[in-house]
C-alpha positions in Angstrom: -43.0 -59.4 12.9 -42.7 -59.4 9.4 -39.4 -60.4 8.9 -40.4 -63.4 11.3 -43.2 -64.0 8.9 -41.1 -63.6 5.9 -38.1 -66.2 7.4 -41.2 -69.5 8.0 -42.6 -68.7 5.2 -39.9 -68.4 2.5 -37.1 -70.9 4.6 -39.6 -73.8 6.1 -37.6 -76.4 7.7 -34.1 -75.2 6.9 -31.3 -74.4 9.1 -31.7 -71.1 11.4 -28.3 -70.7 10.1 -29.2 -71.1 6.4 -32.6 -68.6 6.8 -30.0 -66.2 8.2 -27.6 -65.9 5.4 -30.3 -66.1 2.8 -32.0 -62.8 4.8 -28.5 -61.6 4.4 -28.1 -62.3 1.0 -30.9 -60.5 0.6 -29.9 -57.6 2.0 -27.0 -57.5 0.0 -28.3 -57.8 -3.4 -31.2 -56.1 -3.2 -31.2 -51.7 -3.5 -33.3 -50.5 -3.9 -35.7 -54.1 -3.0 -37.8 -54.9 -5.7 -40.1 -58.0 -3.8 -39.7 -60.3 -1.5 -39.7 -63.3 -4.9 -43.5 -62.4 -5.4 -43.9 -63.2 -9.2 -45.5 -60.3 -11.1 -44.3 -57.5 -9.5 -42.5 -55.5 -12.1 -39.5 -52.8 -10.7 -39.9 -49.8 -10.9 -36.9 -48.8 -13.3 -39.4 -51.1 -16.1 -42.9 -50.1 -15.3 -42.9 -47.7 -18.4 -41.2 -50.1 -20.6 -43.5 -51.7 -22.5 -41.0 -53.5 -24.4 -39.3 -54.9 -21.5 -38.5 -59.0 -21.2 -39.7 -61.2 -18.3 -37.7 -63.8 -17.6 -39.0 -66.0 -14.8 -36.2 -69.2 -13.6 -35.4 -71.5 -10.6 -32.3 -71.9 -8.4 -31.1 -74.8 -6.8 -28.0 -76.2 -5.3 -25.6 -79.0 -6.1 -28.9 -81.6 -5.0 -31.3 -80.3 -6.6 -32.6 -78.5 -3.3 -34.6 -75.1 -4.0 -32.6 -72.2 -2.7 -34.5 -69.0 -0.8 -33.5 -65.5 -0.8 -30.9 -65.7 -3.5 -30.0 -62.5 -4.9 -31.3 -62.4 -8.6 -29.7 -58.8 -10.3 -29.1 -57.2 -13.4 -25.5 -56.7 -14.3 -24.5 -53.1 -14.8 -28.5 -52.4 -13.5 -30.1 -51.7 -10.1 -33.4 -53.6 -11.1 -32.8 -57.1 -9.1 -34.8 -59.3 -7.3 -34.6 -62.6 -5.1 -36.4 -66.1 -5.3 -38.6 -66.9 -3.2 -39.6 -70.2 -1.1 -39.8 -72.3 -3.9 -36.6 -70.8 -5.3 -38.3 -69.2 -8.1 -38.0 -65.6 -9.6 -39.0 -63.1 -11.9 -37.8 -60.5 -13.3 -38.1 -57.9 -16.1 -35.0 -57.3 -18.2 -34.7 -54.8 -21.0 -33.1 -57.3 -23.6 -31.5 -60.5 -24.1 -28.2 -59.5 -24.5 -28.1 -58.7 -20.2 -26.4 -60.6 -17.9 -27.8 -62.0 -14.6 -26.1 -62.4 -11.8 -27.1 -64.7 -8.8 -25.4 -64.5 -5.4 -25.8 -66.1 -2.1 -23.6 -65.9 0.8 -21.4 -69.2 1.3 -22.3 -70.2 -2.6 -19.9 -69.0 -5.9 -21.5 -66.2 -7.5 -23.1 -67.4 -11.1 -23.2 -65.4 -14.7 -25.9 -66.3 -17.0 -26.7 -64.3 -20.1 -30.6 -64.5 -21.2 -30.6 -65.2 -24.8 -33.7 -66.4 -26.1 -34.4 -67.7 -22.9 -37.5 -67.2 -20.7 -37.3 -70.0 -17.9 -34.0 -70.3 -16.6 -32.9 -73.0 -14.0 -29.6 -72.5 -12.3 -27.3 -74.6 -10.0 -25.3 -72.6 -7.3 -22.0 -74.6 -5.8 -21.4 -74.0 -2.6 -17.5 -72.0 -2.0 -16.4 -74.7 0.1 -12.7 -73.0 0.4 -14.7 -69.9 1.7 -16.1 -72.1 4.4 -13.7 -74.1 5.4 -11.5 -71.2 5.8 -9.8 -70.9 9.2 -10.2 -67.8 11.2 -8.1 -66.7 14.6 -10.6 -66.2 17.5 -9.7 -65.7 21.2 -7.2 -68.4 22.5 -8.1 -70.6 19.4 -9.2 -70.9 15.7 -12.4 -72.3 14.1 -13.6 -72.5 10.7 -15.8 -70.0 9.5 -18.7 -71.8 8.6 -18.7 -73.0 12.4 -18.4 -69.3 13.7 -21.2 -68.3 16.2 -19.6 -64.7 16.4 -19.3 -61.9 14.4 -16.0 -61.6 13.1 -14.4 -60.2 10.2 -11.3 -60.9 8.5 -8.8 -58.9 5.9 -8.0 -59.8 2.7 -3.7 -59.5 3.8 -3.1 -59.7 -0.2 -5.3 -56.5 -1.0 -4.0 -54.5 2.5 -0.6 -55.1 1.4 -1.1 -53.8 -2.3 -1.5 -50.0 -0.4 1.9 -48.5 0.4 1.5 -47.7 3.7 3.7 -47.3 7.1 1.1 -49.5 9.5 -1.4 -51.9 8.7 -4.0 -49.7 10.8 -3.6 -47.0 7.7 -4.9 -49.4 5.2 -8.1 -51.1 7.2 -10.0 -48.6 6.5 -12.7 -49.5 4.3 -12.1 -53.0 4.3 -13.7 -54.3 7.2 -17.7 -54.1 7.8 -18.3 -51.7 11.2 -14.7 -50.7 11.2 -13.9 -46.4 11.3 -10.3 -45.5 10.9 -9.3 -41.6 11.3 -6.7 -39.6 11.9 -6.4 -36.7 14.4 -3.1 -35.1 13.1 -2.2 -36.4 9.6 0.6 -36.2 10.3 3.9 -38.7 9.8 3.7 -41.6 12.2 0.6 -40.2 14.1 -2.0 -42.4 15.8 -4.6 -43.9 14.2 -8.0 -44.4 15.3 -10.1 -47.6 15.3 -13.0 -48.1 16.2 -15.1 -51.3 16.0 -19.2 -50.7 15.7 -19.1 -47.2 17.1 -18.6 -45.4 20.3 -19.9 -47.1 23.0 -18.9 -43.9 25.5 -18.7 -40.4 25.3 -16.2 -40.1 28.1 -13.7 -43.1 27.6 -11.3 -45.0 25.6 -13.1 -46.4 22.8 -9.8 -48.2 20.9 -9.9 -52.0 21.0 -7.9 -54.5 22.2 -4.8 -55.7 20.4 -4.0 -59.0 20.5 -0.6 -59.4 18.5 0.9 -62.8 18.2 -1.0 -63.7 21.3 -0.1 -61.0 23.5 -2.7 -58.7 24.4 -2.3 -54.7 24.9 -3.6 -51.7 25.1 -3.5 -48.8 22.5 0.3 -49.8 21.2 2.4 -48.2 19.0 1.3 -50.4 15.9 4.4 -48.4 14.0 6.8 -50.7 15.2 4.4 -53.5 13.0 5.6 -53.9 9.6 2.5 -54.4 7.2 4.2 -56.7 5.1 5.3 -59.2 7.9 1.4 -59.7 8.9 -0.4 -63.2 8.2 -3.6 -62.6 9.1 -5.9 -60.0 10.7 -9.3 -60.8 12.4 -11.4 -58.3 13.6 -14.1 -59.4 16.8 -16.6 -57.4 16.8 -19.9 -58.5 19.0 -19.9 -59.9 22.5 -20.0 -63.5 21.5 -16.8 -63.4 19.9 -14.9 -61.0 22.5 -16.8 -62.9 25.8 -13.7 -64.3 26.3 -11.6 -61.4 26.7 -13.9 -60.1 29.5 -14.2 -56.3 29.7 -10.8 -55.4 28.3 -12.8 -56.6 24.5 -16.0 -54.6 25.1 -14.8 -52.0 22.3 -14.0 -54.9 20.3 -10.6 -57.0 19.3 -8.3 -57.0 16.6 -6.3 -60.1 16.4 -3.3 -59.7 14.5 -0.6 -62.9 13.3 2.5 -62.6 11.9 4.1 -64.7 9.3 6.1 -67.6 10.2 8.9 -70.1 9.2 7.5 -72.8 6.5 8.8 -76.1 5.7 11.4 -76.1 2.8 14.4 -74.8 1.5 15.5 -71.1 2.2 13.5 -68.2 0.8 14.4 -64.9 0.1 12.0 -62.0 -0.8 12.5 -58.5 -1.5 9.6 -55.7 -1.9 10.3 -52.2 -2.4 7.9 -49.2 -3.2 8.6 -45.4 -3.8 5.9 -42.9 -4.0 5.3 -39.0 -4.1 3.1 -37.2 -1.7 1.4 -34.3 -2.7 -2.2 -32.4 -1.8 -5.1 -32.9 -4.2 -6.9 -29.9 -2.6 -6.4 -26.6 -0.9 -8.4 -24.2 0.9 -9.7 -21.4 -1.7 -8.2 -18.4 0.3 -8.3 -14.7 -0.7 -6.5 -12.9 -3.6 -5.1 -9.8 -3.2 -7.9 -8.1 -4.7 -10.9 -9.9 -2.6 -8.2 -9.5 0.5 -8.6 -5.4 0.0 -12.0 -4.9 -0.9 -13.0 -7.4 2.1 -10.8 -4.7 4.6 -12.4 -1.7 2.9 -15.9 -3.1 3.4 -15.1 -4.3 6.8 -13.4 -0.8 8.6 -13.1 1.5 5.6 -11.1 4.2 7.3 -8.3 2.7 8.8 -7.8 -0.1 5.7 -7.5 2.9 2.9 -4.7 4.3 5.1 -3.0 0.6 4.8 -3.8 -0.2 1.7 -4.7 2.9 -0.7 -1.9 5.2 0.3 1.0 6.9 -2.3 -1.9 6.6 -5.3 -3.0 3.0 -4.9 -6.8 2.3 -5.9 -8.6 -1.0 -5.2 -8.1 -1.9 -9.2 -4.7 -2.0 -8.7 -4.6 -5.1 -6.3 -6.2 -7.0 -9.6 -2.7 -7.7 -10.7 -0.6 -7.8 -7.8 0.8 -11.6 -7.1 -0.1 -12.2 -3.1 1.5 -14.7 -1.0 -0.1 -17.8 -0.9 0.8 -19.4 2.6 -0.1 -22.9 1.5 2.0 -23.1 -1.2 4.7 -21.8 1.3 3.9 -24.4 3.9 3.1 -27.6 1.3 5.3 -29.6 -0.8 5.6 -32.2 -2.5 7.4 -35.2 -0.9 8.6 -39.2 -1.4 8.3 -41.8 0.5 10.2 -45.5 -0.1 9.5 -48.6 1.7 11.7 -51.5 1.8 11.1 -55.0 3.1 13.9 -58.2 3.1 13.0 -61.5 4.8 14.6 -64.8 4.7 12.7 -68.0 5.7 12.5 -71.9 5.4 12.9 -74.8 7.5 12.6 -78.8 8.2 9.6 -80.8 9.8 11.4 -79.9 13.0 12.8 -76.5 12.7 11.4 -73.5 11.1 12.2 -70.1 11.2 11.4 -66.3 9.5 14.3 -63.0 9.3 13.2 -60.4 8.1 13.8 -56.2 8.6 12.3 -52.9 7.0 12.8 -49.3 6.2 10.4 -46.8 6.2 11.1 -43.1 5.1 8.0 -40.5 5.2 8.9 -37.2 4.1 5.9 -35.0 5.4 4.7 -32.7 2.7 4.6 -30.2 5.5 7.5 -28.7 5.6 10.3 -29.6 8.4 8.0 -32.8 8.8 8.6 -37.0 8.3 8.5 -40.4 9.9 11.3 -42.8 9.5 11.3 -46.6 10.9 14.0 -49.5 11.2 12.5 -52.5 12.1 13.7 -56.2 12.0 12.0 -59.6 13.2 13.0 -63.1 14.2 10.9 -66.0 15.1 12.1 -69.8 15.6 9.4 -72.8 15.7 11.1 -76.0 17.3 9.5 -79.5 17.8 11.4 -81.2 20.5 9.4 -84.5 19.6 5.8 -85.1 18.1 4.2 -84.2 21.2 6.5 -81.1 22.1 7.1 -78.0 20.6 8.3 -74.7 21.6 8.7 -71.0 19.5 10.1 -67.7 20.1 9.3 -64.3 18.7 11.4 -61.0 18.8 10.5 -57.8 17.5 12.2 -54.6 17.2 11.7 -50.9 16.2 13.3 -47.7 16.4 10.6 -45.0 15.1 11.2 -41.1 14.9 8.5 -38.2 14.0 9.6 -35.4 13.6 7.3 -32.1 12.9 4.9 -29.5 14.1 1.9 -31.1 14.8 -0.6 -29.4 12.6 -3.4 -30.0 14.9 -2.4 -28.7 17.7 -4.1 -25.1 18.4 -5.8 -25.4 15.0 -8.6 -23.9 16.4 -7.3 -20.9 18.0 -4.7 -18.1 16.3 -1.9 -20.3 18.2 -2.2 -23.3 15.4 -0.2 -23.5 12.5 -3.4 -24.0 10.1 -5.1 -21.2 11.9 -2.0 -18.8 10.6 -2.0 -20.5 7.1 -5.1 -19.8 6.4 -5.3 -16.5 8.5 -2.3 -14.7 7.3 -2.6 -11.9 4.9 -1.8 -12.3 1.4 0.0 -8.7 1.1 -0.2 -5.3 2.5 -0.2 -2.0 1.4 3.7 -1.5 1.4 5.9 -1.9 -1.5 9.2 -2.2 1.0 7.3 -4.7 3.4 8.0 -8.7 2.3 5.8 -11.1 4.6 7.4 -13.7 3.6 10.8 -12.2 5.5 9.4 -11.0 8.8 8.2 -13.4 11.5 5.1 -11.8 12.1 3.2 -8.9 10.5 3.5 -5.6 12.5 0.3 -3.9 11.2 -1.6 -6.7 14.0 -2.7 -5.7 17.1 0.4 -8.3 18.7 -0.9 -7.8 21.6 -3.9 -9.6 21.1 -3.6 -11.5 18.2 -1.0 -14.7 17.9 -0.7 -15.1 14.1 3.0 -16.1 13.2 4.4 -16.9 10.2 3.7 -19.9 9.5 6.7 -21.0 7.2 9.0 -19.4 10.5 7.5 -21.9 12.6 7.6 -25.0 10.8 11.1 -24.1 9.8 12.2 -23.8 13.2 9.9 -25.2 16.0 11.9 -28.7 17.0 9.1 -31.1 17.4 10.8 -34.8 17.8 9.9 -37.8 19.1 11.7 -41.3 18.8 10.2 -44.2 20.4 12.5 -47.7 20.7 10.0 -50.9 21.1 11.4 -54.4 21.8 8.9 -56.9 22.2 9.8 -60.7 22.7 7.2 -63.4 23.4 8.1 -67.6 23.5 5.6 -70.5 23.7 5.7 -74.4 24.6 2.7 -76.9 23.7 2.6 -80.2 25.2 0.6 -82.9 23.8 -1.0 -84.5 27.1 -3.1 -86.7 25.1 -4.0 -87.2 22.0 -7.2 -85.3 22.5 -5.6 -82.7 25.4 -3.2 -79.8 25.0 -1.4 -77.5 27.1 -0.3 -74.4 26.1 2.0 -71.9 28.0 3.3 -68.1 26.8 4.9 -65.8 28.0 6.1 -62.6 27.1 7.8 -58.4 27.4 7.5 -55.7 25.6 9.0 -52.5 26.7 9.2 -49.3 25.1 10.9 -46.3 25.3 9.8 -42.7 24.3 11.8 -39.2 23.9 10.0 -36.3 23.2 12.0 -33.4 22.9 10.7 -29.8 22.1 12.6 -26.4 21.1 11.7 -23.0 20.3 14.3 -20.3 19.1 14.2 -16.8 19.0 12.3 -17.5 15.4 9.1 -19.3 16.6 6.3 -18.8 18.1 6.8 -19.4 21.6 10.5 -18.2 21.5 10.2 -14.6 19.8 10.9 -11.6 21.3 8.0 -10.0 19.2 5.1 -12.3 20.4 3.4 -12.4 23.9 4.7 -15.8 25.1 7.8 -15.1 23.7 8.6 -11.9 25.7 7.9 -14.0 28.7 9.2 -17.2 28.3 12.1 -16.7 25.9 14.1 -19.5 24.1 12.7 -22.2 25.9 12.4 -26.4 25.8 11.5 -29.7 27.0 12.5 -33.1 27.4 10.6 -35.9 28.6 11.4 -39.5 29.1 9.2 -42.5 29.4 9.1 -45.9 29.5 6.8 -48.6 30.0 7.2 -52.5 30.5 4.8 -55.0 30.3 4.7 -58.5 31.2 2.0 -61.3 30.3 2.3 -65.0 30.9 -0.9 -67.2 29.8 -1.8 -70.9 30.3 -4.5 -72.7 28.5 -5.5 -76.6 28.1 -7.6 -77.3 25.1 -9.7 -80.8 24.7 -11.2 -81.4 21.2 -13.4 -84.5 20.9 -15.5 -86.0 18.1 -18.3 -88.4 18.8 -19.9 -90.4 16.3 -18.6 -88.6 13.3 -21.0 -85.3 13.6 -20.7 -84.4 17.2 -17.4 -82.3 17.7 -16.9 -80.7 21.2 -14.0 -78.1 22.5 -13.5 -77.0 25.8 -10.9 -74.6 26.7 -9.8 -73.4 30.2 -6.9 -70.9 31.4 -5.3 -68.1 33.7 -3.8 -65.4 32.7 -1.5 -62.9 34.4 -0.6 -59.7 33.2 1.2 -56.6 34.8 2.6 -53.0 33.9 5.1 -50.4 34.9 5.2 -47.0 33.5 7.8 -44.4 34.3 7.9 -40.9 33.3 11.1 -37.8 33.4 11.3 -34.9 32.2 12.6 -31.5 32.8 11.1 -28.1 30.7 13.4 -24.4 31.3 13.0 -21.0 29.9 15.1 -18.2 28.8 18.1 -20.1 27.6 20.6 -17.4 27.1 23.0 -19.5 24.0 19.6 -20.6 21.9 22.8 -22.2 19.5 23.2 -25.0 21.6 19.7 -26.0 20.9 18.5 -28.5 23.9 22.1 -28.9 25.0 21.6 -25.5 26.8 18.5 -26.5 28.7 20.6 -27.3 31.8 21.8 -23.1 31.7 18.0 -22.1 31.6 15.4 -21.6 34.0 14.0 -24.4 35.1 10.1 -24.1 34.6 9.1 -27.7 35.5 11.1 -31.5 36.6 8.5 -34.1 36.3 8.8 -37.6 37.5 6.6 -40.0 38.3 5.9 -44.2 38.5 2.7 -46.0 38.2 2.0 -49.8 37.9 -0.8 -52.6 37.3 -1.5 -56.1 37.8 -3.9 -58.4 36.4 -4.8 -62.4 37.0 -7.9 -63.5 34.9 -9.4 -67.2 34.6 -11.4 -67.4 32.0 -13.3 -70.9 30.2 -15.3 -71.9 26.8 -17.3 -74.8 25.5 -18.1 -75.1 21.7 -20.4 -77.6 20.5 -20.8 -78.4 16.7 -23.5 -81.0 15.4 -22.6 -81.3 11.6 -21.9 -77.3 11.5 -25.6 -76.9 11.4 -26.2 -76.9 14.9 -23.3 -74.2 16.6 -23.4 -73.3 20.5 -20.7 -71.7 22.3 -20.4 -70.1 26.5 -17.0 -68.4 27.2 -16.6 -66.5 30.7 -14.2 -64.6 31.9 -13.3 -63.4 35.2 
């Protein structure tokens, strides 16, 4: 109720719109909040400070107009403020050599130092470029200023600046209500987005991707190079993704690549090379602590390990332990490399372009590596006709034990990093050497050495995308468009696994190795999907300040998804790695086929009265 009070009182006859972003405003220049504009409250950071300058002012815009809610702050200083109905302030300052700094959303930020004065009056300009900026929104763009949906877009200039394989590595942090983690960490793995929080506990909470217009499902955004991206929007509340039906309820992230523009060919190179180290380990166990930890803990049976031929707990002070993350670690490059040629006429443009991406994991045996190249063609048959095409493709490979998997239990890698002894009581006994350490229980516990398995566990996967898409937009009228796309994309995935007589699940000294042997997998998929879309747009402006859109389409979209794969045991020549799989025993043949279809109609009306006045209705079904 009081914010309700707060919004009549301070805003009066101004534009909903304009109380909003002044609240907003607000919100963002104010912390800790000082008052509401109420002259003579003095914050709190001053109240002893006798000496302390008040500095009262008004703020207006380019007409002379008082402005609300504008953020009033120190620089350098949380003491701030904001002006109140009348645009007025106050505000105590501890000298006159500080620096205010007055904000309001839509308006350019102003500097102004106080000097020797004590009634300042300052002009905001309105950041008409920040405006009148064009964002991507389902089926269609619109200026921001006329936006009636939440949506956020990414600066593509800072993004880029991070050396990174996939643009879904650098969002994070750079988009209000957007989390990005990682479950792995590792080379090429999976990132995870999500857009305002979960909204199940149970489900899928990724968002949809629309890229260049075709919409999917949790993709492979590997086979995207960063550096050939235009823009990036980011939908985020249900008046912006309405129009996507129930496929956008966790949100969607419009992505556009970059295009042929008009003029004479362009060539561009960018290159980056970088080391990858860790900034932090776990603090593990010396020798010493290790020993006196196993005394304390069973006395009798650790001085028989670890005190025998004359040893004494002293003596483990200066003996150099193994230190399984400096085994397992290293540090590793990574080089980037993008080439793109582009140009055109007023009737032909086009874009080339192709990348290189080369992760060395810092674990060791582990990396990501990517060749990628791009073509698009934009065509106008005549002024009222024009066709494109787009083709994209990738081959990816990771390659790696994943160092998630089984963290939690003794058959993870981390859990034997971090779990393995740092020495043992025996002069002639070298951990380092011996795949696992005999003085355990191997019965019952499954620490391996950890450097043995990342060494030899095969752990590869190598995924080939294309993706091609076309268009053609027909001018009906001069106020009526048609719009029809089509499109594939179809990828391929390997996934091959391999354990010798040195890992793990292959060792004749472990549990799962007595049983299953040298063993391996292979599985094959592949999944194709199809989308064809067809939208008419009319835009009409009446009487200069009345500007109405209507846009109505159908949409059909289908899937297939095959899976193969074949896992044996025992493989008696472990030398001919996963060419020997056929002379095994076959554990498991998988096959199996699944596909979808989808038809959607879906509709939206905007209405703009001099972008003070917004309404929009989208529907989808």
């Amino acid at each position: 109720m009081r914010s309700l009070f707060l919004s009549k009182k301070l805003f009066g006859r101004r534009s909903a719109k304009f109380a909003m972003l002044a609240c907003l405003s607000a919100q963002m220049a104010l912390w800790p909040v000082v008052s509401y504009g109420e002259i003579g409250k003095v914050p709190y950071a001053l109240q002893a400070n006798q000496a302390a300058i008040r500095v009262t002012g008004r703020v207006v815009d380019e007409k002379g107009v008082p402005m609300p809610g504008v953020g009033v702050k120190v620089k350098g200083n949380p003491i701030s403020t904001v002006t109140n109905q009348d645009g007025k302030f106050t505000i105590e300052v501890p000298d006159e050599k500080v620096v205010l700094v007055f904000s309001f959303i839509g308006y350019l930020t102003k500097d102004r130092t106080v000097g020797t004065d004590r009634n300042i009056e300052v002009t905001l300009l309105e950041n008409v470029s920040q405006l009148n900026e064009v964002v991507a929104v389902g089926y269609g763009t619109v200026a921001r200023r006329d936006l009636t949906g939440s949506v956020g877009s990414v600066s593509m200039e800072d993004l880029q600046k991070a050396p990174v394989r996939s643009f879904d590595e650098a969002l994070a942090g750079r988009v209000a209500g957007v989390q990005v983690s990682s479950d792995t960490g590792q080379p090429g793995s999976a990132i995870n987005i999500i857009i305002r929080g979960n909204n199940s506990l149970t489900q899928d909470n990724s968002p949809l991707y629309i890229i260049d217009g075709f919409p999917l499902e949790n993709p492979n955004n590997n086979i995207i190079n960063p550096e050939e991206i235009e823009s990036i929007e980011v939908l985020k509340d249900a008046s912006s993704t309405a129009i996507y039906g129930a496929r956008g309820a966790n949100g969607v992230i419009i992505i556009t690549t970059k295009r042929g523009k008009v003029g004479a060919p362009k060539i561009n190179y960018n290159g980056s090379y970088g080391i990858q180290q860790i900034i932090r380990e776990m603090d593990l166990f010396s020798p010493y602590e290790f020993v006196r930890y196993q005394l304390e803990r069973d006395a009798t049976n650790s001085q028989q390990s670890y005190l025998s031929d004359g040893r004494t707990l002293e003596d483990y002070r200066n003996v150099e332990g193994v230190n399984w993350q400096d085994q397992l670690f290293n540090t590793r490059p990574m080089h980037n490399h993008n080439l793109s040629i582009s140009g055109g006429t007023d009737q032909t443009r086009y874009f080339v372009s192709g990348s290189f991406v080369d992760q060395k994991g810092i674990i060791t045996n582990s990396g990501y590596s990517r060749y990628q190249g791009r073509f698009n063609l934009d065509q106008y048959i005549n002024k009222n006709f024009k066709v494109g095409i787009n083709v994209n493709y990738s081959n990816l490979q990771r390659n790696g034990t994943v160092p998630s998997d089984g963290s939690m239990s003794e058959t993870g890698l981390m859990f034997s990093v971090w779990g393995y002894r740092p020495v043992t009581g025996k002069s002639i006994v070298d951990l380092e050497d011996d795949p696992v350490d005999n003085d355990l229980d191997l019965v019952n516990d499954s620490r391996f050495n950890p450097l043995f398995s990342a060494e030899n566990e095969l752990r590869r996967n190598t995924t080939n995308s294309l993706r091609a898409d076309g268009y053609a937009e027909y001018n009906i009228l001069k106020n009526l468009k048609l719009r029809v796309t089509g499109g594939l994309d179809r990828n391929s995935t390997k996934n091959e696994v391999f354990n010798n007589s040195l890992t793990r699940s292959g060792s004749p000294f472990t549990q799962s190795g007595k049983s299953n042997g040298v063993n391996g997998s292979v599985t094959l998929s592949e999944r194709s999907t199809y989308v064809n879309e067809n939208t008419l747009t009319y835009n009409k402006t009446f009487n200069k300040n009345h500007r109405f859109t209507a846009l109505a389409g159908a949409t059909f979209q289908g899937s297939n998804i095959m899976v193969n794969g074949a896992a044996a045991e025992k493989l008696p020549n472990e030398n001919l790695g996963l060419a020997g799989l056929d002379e095994g025993i076959p554990v498991s043949i998988r096959a199996s086929e699944s596909e979808y279809t989808l038809a959607s109609f879906l509709g939206r009306v905007n209405y703009n009265y001099k972008s003070k006045y917004l309404l929009t209705a989208s529907f989808r079904t």
